[in-house]
C-alpha distance (Angstrom), angle and dihedral (degrees) to the residues before:
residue distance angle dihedral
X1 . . .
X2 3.88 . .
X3 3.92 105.2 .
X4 3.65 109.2 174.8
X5 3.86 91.2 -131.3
X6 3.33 112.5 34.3
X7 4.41 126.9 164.1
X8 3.67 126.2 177.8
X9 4.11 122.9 -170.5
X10 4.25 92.3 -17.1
X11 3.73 132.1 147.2
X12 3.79 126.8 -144.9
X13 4.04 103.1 14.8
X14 3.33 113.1 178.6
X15 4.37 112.9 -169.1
X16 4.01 105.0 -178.2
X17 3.55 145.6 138.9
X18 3.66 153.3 156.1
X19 3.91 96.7 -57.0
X20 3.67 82.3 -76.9
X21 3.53 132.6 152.9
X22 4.06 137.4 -120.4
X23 4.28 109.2 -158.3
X24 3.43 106.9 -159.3
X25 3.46 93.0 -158.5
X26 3.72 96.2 -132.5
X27 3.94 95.4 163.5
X28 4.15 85.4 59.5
X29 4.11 82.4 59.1
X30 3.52 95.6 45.4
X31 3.66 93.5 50.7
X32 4.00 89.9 52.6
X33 4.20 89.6 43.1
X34 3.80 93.3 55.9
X35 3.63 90.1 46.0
X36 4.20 91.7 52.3
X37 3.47 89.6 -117.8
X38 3.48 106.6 131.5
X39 4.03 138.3 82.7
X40 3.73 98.1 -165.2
X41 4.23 144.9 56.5
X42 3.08 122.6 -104.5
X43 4.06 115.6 -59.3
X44 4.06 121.0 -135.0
X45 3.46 119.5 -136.9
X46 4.05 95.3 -126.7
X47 3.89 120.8 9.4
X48 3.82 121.5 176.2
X49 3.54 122.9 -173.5
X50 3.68 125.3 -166.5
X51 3.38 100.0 -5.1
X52 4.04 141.3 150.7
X53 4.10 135.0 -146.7
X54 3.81 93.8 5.9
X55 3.75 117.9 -178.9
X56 3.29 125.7 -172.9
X57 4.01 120.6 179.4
X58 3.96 147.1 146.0
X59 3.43 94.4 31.2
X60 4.11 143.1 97.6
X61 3.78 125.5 -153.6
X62 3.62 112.3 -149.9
X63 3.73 139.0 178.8
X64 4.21 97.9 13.3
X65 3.60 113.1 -179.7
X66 4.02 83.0 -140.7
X67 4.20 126.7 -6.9
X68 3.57 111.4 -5.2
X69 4.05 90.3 -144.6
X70 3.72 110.2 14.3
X71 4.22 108.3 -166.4
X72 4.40 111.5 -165.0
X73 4.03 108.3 -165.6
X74 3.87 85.9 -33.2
């Protein structure tokens, strides 16, 4: 998968901004998965995996095709 913020095994992320927001554009991959399009699930917007002291803040994720922030065994 391409996730546009993606972390394996890392220490001390910091994800922020200036009360921004991230648009997944989950109706674009709807279109394209209705229309059989597509090789691949359903990407997240952030997924970390294995990672420590994660801080996420400022920000809104909108319009995910699947989890907006997806945390593995952080």
């Amino acid at each position: 998968h391409n996730f546009p913020v993606s972390n394996r095994k890392c220490y001390m992320v910091i994800i922020t901004g200036d009360n921004g927001t991230i648009d997944g554009q989950g109706a674009v991959w709807w279109k394209s998965f209705r229309s059989h399009s597509l090789n691949y699930s359903r990407p997240h917007l952030v997924e970390l995996v294995s990672c420590d002291d994660v801080v996420v803040s400022n920000l809104t994720f909108i319009n995910s095709p699947a989890w907006s922030i997806h945390p593995v065994y952080c």
